[in-house]
N, C-alpha and C positions, 0 to 999 in steps of 0.2 A: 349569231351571225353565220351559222351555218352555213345557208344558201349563196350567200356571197362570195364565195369557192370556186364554186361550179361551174362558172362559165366567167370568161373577160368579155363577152355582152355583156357583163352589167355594170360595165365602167365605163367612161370614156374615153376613147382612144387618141391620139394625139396623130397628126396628118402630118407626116414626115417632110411635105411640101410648103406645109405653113405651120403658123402656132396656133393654126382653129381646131378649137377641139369640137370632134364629130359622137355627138350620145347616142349609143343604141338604143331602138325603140322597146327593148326585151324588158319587162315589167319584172317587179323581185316579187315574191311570196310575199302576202301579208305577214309571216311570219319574220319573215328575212328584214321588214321595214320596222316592226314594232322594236326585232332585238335591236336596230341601228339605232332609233330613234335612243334609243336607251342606254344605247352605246356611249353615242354622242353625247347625250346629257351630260351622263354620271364621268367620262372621262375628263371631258372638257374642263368641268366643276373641279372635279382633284386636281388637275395638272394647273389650272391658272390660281385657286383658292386654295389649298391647302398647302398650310405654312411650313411643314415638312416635307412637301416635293417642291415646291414652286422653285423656279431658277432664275426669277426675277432677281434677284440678289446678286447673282452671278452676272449676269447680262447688262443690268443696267446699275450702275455705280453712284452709291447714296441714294438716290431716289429709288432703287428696287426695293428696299430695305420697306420702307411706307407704303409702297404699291401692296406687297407683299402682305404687311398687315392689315391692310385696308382691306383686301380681297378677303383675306381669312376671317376679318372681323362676325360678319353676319353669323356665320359655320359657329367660331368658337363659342359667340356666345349666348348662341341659340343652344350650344352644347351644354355649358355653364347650365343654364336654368333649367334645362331637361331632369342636370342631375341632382341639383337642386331638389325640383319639387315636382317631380317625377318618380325619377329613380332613387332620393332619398341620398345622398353619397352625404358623406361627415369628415372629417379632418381634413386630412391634405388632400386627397382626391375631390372634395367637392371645391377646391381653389384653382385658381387659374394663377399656376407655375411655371417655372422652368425645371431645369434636374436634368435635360444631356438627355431623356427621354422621348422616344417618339410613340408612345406606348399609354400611355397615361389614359384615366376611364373619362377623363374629357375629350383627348384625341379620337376615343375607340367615336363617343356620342357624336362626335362631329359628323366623322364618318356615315352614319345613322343619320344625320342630319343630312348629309347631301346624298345619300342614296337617296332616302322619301321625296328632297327635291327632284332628283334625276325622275322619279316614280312619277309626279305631280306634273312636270313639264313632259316628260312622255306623254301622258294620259292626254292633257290639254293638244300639242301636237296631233297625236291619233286621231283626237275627234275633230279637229279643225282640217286635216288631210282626209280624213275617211268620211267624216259625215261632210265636211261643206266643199272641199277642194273636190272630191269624189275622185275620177281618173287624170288628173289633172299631175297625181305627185305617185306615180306607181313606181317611181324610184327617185334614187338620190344620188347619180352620179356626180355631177359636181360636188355637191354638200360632201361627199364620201370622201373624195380626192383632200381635200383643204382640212378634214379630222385625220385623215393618215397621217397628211404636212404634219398637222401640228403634233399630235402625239408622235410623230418618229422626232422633231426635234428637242421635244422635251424629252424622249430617252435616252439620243445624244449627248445632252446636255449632262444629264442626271448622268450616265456612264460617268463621262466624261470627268466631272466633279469628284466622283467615287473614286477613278482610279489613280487619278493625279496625288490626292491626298496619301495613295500607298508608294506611288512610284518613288515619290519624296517621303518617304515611308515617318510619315505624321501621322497618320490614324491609329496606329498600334507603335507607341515607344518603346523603347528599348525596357527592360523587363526592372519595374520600380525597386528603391528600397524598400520601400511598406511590403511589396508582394514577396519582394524577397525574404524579409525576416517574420513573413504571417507563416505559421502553421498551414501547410499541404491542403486539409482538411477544412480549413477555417474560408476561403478562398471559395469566393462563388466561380458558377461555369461561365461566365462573359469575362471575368478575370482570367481564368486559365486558360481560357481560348486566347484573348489579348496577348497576354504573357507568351505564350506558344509563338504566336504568328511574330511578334515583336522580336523575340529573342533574336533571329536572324533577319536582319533588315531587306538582303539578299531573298528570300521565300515571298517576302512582302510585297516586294519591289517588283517580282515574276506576277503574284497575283493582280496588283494595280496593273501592271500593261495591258494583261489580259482587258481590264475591265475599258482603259485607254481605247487599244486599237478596235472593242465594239463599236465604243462612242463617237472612233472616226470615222469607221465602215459606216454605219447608220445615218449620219449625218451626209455622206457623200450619195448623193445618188445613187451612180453605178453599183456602188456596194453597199445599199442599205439594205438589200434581202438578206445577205450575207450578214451582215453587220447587225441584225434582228434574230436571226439565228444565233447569234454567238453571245448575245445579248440575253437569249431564252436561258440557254446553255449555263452562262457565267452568274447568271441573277435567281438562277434555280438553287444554287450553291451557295450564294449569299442565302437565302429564304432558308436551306436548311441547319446553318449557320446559326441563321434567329431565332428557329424555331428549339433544337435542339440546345442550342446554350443560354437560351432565355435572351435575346441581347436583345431590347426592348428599341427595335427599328423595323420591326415586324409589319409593321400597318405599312409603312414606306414601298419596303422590299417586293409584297405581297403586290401591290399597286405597281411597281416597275415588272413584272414579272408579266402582271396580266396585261400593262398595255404592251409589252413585247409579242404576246399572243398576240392581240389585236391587229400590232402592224402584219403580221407573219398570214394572220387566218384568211385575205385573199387569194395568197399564193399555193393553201395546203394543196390544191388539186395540182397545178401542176409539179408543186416538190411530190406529192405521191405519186405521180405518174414518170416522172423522172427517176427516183432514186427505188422506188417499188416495182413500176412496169418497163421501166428502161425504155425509155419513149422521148423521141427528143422533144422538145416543148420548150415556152417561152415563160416567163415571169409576167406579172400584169405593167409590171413598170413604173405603176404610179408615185409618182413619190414626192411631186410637186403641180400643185395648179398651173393649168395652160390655160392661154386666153390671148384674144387679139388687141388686148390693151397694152401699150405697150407702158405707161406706168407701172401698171399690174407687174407688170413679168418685172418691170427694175427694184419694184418694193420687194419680190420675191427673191431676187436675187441678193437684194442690199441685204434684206434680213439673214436668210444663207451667212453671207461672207461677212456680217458681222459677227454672226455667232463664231464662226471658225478664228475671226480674229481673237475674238473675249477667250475663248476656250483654249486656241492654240498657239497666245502669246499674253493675251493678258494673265490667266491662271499659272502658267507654268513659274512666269516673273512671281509675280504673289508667292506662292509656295515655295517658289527657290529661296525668298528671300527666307520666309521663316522654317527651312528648312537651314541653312548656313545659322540660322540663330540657335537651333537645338542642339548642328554639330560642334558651336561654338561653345556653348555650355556644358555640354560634353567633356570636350576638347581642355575646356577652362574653367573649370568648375569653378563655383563660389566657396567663400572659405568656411560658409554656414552652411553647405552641403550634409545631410544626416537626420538622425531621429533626434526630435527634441521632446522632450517631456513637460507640460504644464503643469510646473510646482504650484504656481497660484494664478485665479484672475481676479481681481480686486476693481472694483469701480465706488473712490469716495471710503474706501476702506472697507466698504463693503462688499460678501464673494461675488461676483456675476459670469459665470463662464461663458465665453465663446460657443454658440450651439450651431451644429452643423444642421443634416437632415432628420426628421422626426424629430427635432426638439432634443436632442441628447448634446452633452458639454462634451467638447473637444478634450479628447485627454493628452494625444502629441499630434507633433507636424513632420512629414517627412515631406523637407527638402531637398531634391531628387536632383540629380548630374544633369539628369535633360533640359533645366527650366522650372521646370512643372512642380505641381506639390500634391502629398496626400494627407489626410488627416484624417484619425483615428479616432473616431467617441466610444463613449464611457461603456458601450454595450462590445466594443471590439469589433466595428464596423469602421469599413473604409468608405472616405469619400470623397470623391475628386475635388481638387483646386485649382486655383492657380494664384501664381507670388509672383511679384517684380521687386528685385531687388536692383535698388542703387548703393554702391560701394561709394561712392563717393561725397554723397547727400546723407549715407547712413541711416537711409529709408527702407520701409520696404510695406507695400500695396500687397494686402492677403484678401483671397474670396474662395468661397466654396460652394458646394451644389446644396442649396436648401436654406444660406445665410443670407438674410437680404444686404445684398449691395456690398461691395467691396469696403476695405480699411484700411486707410495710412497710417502706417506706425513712427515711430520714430526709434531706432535699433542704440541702445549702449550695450555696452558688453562690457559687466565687470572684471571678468575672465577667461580665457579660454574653453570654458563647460558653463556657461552662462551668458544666457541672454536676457534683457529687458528688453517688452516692445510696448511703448507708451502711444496710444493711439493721438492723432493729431487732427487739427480742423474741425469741424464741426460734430466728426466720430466722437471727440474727445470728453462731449458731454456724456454718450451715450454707451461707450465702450468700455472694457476694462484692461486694465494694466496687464500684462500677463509676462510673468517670471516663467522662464527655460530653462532647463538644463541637458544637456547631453549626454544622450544612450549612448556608450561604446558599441561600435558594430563590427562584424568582422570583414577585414583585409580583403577575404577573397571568399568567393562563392561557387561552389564545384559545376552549377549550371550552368554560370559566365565561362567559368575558366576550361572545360571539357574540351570543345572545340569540334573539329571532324576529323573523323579519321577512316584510313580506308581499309583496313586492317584490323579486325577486333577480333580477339582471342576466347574474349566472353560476351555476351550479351551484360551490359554494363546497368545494372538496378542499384539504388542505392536509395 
């Protein structure tokens, strides 16, 4: 999209006197229209279909959730049978999972799937404009305006999403028991990096705004060139994040990154001519369809200012709340807080262990201060969970990344170092009983306990 730089002839200008928008008659390069047409396809495709950007979920409540997979369906599982019998994929890669991954060799095929559509519907477009339209579509100023709209609001949005999760600093918790009592060494790079950024809620909390006030800049008019910039800037650093600590959100990031380009690459000539040739100059402005419908302008506005409500009252309520539930847990730990160890899992007196990811038996459970839980298999691999406990019911709901579908236990405790969790309900046929016992841990951890200081005598290794 080179060409589309070069001049604001090739957009449409909006008449200060009215909302009629006046098109230049200035024709783009073949060149300039094939990369659009392709622009448009392939952006379009990821930002409404793909079940890892979309913000349908965000925006529109219970019903985004189905939209969402509805959209993604065609993508996934055209990717599915690609790998299938195609590419040949075998164990858990050739399944359609979950696992907290945006990364997975189904995801990459998807992707591969709506590039070739993007490719397909270019082609078709090209020749219905170039052989039969003929001079008819030597540009796409409007069409241009309404893919800017929508790609800047899906980056808004996705900012947005990103940074709230840190400001309420949820996306990186405070730094686990599991992590804390694993070996230095043993500790993959998305953990140490986690662990780092968590340790201090305060660093996290600095990072999320950052990614916040893109999300509002972007989203506002006035400052959406700004707010794309800051956007390029702050989503570059997440990409090398990914890249460098393996944190398997790489396809996502990659994709937030380029449509950041996207919105920006109208503007490079005059930010070059501004911040290079010191020249005063104007921005193109675009950033919302004009038209003398007056519908039109109110659907464009409703849209606007629902998002900003969703985003900047409904999300913040969301996350407050289950943020106060973390610092409550924290704050109030449960009295099962710790490493437990799997003496036995029995189902019918027969062993059946609990198997987390790849098929490996759970050997403990770290019950963690924050809520959350990790669980350890047999090969000394960690893998996320999550636990609800009822104190009161003496229940407690376990799941993990790789186990299908969560499990109601029923909690007795013969002793203080000793837990029974007898599965209940319909698990009960299929689970097994699983005897605990409790790892002593230590009191204090010189990482938590350090602190800052402003003053240091030594460079402090240990």
């Amino acid at each position: 999209m080179g060409d589309l730089a070069i001049d604001s002839s090739f957009y449409p200008v909006e008449n200060s006197a009215s909302s009629a928008v006046v098109v230049a008659p200035k024709a783009w390069t073949a060149g300039t229209r094939l990369a659009f047409r392709f622009a448009f396809c392939y952006f379009l495709i990821f930002a409404f279909c793909c079940g890892n950007a979309t913000v349908w979920e965000a925006l529109i409540p219970i019903a985004g959730g189905f939209l969402s997979g509805w959209l993604n369906w065609p993508f996934l599982h055209a990717a599915h049978w690609l790998g299938l019998h195609v590419f040949h994929l075998q164990g858990v890669s050739a399944t359609l999972h979950g696992g907290g991954s945006g990364d997975k060799a189904i995801d990459w095929l998807s992707i591969l799937v709506m590039f070739v559509t993007a490719l397909v519907a270019t082609t078709l477009w090209t020749v219905a404009d170039e052989a039969i339209a003929r001079d008819q579509r030597l540009s796409y100023p409007q069409l241009f305006v309404w893919f800017r709209f929508t790609v800047r609001l899906t980056l808004g949005v996705s900012m947005f999403l990103y940074g709230m999760d840190k400001v309420f600093p949820l996306q990186m918790a405070p730094p686990s028991l599991a992590v804390l009592n694993e070996p230095l060494g043993n500790t993959s790079p998305m953990t140490m990096l986690w662990t780092l950024i968590g340790l201090n809620p305060g660093y996290e909390m600095v990072c999320g705004a950052a990614e916040v006030v893109a999300g509002v800049l972007i989203l506002w008019r006035r400052t959406a060139l700004l707010g794309a910039l800051i956007t390029a800037f702050v989503v570059t650093n997440v990409v090398l994040y990914n890249l460098f600590f393996d944190v398997p959100v790489k396809i996502y990031a990659i994709h937030l990154l380029l449509m950041s380009l996207v919105v920006i690459t109208p503007d490079v000539r005059p930010l070059f001519r501004f911040f290079w040739l010191h020249e005063p100059v104007s921005p193109t402005s675009l950033w919302a369809p004009s038209s003398d419908r007056k519908w039109l302008r109110r659907t464009i506005a409703i849209t606007e200012g629902w998002i900003f409500t969703v985003v900047g009252i409904g999300l913040p309520i969301a996350l407050g709340f289950r943020y106060l539930q973390q610092w409550n847990s924290l704050h109030h730990p449960s009295a099962f807080v710790g490493q437990w160890h799997v003496d036995t899992a029995t189902l019918n007196g027969r062993p059946k262990p609990y198997l987390t990811g790849d098929s490996q038996p759970m050997t403990d459970i770290f019950m963690e201060p924050s809520g959350r839980t990790m669980l350890r298999d047999a090969t000394n691999v960690l893998w996320r969970g999550n636990i609800l406990i009822d104190d009161k019911k003496h229940t407690l709901k376990l799941g993990s990344t790789g186990h299908e579908g969560s499990v109601d236990y029923a909690i007795s405790q013969p002793d203080a170092s000793h837990l029974v969790l007898t599965p209940t309900g319909k698990e009960a046929k299929t689970e097994a009983v699983l005897s605990l016992s409790r790892v002593p841990l230590p009191a204090h951890y010189p990482l938590l306990d350090r602190g800052f200081h402003w003053i240091n005598e030594w460079g402090l290794e240990r």
